[in-house]
LOZAFI-972732 format. One line per 2 residues: number of its first residue (from 1); their letters; for each residue x negated, y, z of N, C-alpha, C. Coordinates in steps of 0.02 Angstrom, whole numbers. Each point is the difference from the previous one (the first is absolute). Layout:
! LOZAFI-972732
NUM> A> X:Y:Z:X:Y:Z:X:Y:Z | ...
END
This chain:
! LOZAFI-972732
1> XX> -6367:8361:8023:46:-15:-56:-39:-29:-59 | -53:26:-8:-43:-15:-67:-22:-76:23
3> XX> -22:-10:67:-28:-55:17:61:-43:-26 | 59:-5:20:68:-35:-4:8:-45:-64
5> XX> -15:70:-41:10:3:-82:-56:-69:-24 | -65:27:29:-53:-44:-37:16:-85:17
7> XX> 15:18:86:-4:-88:2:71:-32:-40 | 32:27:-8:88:-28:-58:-34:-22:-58
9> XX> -47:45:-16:-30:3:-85:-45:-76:2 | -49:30:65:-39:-87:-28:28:-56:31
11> XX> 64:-8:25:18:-52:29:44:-37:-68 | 17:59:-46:47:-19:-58:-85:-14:-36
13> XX> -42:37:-25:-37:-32:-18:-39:-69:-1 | -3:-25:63:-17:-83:16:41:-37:-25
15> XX> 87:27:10:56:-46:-19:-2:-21:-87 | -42:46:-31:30:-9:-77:-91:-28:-35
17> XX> -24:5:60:-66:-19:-32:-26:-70:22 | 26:-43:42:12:-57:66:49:-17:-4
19> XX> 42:-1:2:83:-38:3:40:15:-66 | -29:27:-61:34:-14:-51:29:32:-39
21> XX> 32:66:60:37:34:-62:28:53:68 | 68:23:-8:33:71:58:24:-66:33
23> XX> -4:11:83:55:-31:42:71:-3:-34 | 42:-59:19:44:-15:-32:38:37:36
25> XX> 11:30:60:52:59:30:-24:72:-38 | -37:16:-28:-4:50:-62:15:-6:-67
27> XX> 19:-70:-7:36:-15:-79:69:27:-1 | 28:-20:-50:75:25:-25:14:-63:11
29> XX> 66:1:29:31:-88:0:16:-27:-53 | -1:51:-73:14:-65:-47:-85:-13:-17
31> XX> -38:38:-9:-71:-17:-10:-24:-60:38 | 37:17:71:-28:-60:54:32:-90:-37
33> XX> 51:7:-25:34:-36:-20:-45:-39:-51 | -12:24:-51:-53:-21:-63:-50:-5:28
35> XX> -29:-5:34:-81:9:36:24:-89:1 | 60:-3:75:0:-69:14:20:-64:-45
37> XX> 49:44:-58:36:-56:-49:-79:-9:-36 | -50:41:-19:-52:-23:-39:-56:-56:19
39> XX> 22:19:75:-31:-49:37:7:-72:20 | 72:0:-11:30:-48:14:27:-49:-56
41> XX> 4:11:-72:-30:-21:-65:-27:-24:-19 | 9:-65:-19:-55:-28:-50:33:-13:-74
43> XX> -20:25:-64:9:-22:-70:-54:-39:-25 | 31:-55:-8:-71:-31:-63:25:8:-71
45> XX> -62:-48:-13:6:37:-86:62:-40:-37 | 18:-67:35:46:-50:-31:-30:-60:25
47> XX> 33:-57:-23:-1:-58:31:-2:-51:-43 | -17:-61:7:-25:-82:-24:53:-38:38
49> XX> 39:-54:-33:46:-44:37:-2:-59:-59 | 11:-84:45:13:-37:-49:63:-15:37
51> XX> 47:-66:-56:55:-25:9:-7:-71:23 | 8:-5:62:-32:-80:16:73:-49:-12
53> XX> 62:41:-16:49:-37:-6:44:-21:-70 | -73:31:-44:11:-9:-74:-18:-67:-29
55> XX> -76:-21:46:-31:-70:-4:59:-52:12 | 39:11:55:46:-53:9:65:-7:-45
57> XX> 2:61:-37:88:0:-41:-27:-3:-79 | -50:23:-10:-39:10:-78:-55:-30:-20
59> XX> -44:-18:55:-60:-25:-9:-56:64:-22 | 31:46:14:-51:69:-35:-56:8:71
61> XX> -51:32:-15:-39:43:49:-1:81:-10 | 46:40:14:-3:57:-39:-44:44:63
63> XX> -37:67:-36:-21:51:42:15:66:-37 | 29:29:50:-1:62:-16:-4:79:29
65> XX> 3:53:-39:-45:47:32:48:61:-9 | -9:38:52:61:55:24:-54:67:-15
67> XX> 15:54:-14:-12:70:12:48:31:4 | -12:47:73:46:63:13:2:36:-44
69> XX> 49:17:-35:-27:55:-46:39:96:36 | 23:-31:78:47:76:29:9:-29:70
71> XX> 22:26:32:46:-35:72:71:-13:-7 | -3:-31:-60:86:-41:-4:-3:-23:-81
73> XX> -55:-15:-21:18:-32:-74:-84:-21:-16 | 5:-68:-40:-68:-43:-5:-3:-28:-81
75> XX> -50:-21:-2:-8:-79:-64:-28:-63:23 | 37:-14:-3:-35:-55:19:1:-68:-95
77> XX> -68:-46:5:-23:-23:-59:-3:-69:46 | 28:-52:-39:-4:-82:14:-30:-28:-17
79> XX> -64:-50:-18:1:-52:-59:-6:-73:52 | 15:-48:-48:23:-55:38:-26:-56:-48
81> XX> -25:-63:16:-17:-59:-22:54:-64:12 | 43:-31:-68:47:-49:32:-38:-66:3
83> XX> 16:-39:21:-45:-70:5:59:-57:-23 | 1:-35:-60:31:-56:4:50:-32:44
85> XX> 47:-43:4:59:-20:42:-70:-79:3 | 5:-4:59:-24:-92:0:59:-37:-25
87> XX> -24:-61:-15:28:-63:-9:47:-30:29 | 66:-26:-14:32:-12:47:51:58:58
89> XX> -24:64:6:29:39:38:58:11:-7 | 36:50:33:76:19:-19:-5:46:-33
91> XX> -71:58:-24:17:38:-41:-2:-25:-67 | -34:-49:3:-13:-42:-82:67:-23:14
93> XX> 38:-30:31:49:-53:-16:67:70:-21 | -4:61:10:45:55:3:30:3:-92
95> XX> -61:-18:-52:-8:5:-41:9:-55:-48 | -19:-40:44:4:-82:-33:40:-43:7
97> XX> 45:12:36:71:-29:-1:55:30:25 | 12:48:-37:60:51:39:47:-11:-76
99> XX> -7:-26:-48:10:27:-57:69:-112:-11 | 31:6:-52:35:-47:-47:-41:-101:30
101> XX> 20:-38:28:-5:-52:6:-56:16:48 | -21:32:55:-58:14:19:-77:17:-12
103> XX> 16:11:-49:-61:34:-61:-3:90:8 | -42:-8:-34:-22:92:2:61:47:1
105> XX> 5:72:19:45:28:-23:-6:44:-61 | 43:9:-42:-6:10:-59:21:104:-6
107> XX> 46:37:45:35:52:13:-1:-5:80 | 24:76:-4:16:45:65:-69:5:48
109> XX> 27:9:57:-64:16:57:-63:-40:3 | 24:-78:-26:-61:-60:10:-23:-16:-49
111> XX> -8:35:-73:-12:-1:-47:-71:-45:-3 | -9:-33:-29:-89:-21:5:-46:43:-19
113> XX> 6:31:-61:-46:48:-28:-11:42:37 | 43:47:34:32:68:18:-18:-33:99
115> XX> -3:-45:15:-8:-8:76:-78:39:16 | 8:36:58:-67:21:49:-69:-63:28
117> XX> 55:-51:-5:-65:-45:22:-14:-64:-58 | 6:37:-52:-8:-47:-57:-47:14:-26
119> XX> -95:27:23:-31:16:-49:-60:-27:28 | -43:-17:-27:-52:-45:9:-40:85:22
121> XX> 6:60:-1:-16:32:52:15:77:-59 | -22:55:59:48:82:-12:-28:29:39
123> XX> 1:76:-15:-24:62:55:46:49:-39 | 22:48:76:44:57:-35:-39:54:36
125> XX> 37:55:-21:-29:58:16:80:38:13 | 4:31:66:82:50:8:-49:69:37
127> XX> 47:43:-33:-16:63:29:61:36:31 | -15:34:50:72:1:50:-38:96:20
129> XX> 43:60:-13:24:39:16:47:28:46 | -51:14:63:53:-6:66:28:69:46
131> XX> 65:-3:1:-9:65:37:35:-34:67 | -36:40:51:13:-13:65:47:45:53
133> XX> 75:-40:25:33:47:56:-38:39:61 | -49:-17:25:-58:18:30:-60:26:-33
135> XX> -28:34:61:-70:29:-40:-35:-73:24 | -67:-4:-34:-36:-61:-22:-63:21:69
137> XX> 6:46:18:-48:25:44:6:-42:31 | -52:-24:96:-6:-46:32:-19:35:57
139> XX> 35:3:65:-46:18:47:-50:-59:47 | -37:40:16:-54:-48:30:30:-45:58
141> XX> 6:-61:-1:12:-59:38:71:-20:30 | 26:51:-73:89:-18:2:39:-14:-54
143> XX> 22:-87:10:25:-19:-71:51:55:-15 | -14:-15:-81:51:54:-45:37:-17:-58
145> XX> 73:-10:15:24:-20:-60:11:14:-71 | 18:-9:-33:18:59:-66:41:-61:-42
147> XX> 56:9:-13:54:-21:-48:-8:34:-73 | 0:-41:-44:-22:45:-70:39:-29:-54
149> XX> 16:10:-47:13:-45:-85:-41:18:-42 | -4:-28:-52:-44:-2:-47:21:-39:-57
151> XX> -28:50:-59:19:-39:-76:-84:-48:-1 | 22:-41:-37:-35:-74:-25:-8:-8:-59
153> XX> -59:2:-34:-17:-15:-66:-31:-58:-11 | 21:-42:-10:-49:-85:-6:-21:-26:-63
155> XX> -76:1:-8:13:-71:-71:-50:-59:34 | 32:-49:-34:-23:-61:16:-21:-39:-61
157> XX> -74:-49:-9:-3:-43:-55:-11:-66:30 | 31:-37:-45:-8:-70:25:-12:-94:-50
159> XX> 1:-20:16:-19:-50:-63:5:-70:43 | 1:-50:-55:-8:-57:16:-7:-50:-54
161> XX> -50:-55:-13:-17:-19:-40:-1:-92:-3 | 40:-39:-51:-16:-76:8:77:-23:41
163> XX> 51:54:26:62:-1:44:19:-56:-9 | 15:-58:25:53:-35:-35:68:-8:56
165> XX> 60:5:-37:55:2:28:51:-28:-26 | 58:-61:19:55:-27:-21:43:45:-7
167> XX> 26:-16:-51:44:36:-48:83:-32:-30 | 42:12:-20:46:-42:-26:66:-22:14
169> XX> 45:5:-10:79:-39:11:32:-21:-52 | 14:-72:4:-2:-27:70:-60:-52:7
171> XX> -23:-2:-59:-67:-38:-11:-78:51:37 | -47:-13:42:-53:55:19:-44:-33:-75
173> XX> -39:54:14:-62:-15:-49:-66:42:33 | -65:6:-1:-59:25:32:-20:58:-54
175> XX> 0:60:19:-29:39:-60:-44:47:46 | -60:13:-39:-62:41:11:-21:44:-28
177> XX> -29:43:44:20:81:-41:-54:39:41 | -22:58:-49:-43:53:45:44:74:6
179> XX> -14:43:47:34:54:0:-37:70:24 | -2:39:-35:-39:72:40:79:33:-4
181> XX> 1:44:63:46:35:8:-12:76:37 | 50:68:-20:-44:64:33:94:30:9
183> XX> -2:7:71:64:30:33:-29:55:38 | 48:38:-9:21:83:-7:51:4:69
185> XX> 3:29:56:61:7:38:-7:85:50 | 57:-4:25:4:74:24:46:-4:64
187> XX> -29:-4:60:59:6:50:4:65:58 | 52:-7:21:-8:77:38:-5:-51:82
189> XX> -56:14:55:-17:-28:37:15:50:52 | 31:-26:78:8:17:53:-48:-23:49
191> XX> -35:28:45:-38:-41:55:-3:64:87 | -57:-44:7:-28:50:69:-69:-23:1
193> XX> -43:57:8:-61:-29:26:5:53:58 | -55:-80:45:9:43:62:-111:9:29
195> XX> -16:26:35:-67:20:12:5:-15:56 | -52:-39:19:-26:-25:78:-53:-3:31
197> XX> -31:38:66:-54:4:19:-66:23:-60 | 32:45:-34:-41:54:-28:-20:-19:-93
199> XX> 3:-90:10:-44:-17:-56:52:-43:-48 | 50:-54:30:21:-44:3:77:18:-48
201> XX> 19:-24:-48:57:24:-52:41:-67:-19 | 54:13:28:55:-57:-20:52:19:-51
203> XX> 2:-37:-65:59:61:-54:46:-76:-2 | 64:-2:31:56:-56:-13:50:60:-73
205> XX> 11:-36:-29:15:0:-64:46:-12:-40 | 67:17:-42:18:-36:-42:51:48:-78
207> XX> -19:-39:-51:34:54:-45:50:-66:-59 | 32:46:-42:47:-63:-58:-1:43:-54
209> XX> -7:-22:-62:-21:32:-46:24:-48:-46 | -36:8:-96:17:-40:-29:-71:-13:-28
211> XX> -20:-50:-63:-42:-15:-11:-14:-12:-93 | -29:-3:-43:-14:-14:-71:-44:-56:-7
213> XX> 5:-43:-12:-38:-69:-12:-7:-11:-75 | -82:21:-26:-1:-20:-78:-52:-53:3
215> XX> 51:-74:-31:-48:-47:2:-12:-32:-57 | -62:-25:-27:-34:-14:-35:-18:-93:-10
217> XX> 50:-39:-11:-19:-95:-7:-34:-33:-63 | -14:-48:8:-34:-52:-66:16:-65:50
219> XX> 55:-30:-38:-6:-83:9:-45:-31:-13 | -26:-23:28:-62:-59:-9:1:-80:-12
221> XX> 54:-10:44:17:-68:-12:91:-20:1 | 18:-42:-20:51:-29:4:7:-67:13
223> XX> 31:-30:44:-7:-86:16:58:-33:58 | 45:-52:-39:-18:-35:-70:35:67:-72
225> XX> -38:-12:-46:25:36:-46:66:19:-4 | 23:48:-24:89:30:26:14:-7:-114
227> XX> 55:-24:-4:21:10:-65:-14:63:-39 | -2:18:-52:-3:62:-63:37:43:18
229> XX> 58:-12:10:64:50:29:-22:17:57 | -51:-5:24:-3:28:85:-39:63:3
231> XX> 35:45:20:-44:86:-22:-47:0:34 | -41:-43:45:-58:22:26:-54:-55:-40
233> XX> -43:6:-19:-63:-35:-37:-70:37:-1 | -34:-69:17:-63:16:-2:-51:66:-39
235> XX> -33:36:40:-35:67:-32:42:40:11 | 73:-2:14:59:54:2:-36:59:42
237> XX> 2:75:-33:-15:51:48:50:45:1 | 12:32:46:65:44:20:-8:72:59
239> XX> 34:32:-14:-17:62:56:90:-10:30 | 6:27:79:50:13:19:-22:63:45
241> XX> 71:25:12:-9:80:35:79:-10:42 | -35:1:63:63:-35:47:-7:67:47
243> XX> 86:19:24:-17:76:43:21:-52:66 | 3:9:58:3:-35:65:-10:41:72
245> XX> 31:-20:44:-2:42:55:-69:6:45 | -13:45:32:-80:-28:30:17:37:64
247> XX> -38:-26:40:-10:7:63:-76:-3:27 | 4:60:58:-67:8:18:4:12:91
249> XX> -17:-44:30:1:0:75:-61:-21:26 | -20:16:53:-41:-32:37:-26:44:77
251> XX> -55:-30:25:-16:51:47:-81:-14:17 | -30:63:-24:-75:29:-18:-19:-2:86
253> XX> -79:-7:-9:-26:1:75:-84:34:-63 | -29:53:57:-36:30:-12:-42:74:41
255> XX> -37:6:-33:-25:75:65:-20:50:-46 | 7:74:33:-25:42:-41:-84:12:0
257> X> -2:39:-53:-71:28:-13:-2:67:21
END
């Protein structure tokens, strides 16, 4: 019997000193349970994604950076570089003739001042607070979805300098102008990111919000000269503060850390 006893003892002894820990038919089945979910787990610390579909609608290069901060809620931090509209394009032409005899637009969505691709260049910064219908967790070598919303805090600065744009009805005239501008917006954003083959992070995207546009002009030129009675003249400086709808969509490609 004693013999019986000893060999049980060092056979459990090899098991926990060699293989790791008690045979798993001596665990508790919920213990057994956590043994394998821990195993089967991977959390990183957060993730890196850019917007490759921002270059084509904005001209931006944005990157930005995610931390878990739980298994169902994050921060994620943006900053983004805009690049000029080229010459000739349709986003320049969006601005430059949407407006009175085919000239600039003066109000509403195509405003010249107030347009997205009206700045000889811009970088914003949005911060997005996310909580997730899913835990954010990932198991090893099985995509994982997670549906989430998130509030949106954006500012954006932007400028443009030497502008010149037709102006006028029913007569045009050429007027030139510089502009720094700093918008304020807030949207509540819906998406999914989904996790693939362990590393790999797709976030499709989209939120509607509104926006604060405080902008800052100096006419520079006027040509051909506009009469005395004409409220815009040379050196003229002016602030406007335009509220406007904003929108934020796209779809992030990126991997975690």
């Amino acid at each position: 019997m004693r013999m019986i006893k000893a060999l049980i003892f060092f056979h459990l002894s090899l098991s926990i000193c060699y293989g790791g820990g008690f045979p798993k038919s001596l665990v508790p089945v919920s213990d057994a349970d956590t043994v394998k979910e821990s195993k089967g787990e991977r959390r990183a610390f957060g993730n890196i994604k850019t917007d490759p579909l921002q270059l084509i609608l904005s001209c931006e290069i944005p990157i930005s950076f995610e931390v878990y901060l739980s298994q169902r809620s994050s921060l994620q931090v943006q900053a983004g570089y805009i690049f000029p509209a080229r010459e000739n394009s349709v986003r320049r032409g969006i601005y430059e003739s949407y407006g009175e005899n085919g000239n600039a637009s003066t109000d509403g969505m195509f405003y010249y001042r107030n347009c997205p691709y009206n700045n000889d260049g811009a970088f914003d910064i949005k911060t997005e607070f996310r909580m997730f219908f899913n835990s954010v967790t990932q198991y090893d070598g099985v995509p994982h979805k997670s549906p989430y919303f998130a509030l949106q805090f954006m500012y954006k600065y932007c400028y443009y300098d030497h502008l010149s744009v037709y102006l006028g009805s029913p007569y045009s005239y050429k007027q030139t102008e510089s502009k720094k501008s700093s918008i304020y917006g807030f949207a509540l954003v819906f998406g999914r990111q989904k996790y693939i083959n362990r590393t790999l992070v797709t976030d499709l995207y989209g939120g509607i919000g509104f926006k604060i546009s405080g902008i800052n002009y100096t006419i520079l030129g006027i040509s051909p000269p506009q009469p005395p009675s004409s409220p815009h003249k040379v050196g003229q400086t002016g602030t406007e503060n335009i509220t406007s709808l904003y929108l934020s969509f796209g779809l992030r490609i990126g991997f975690e850390l």
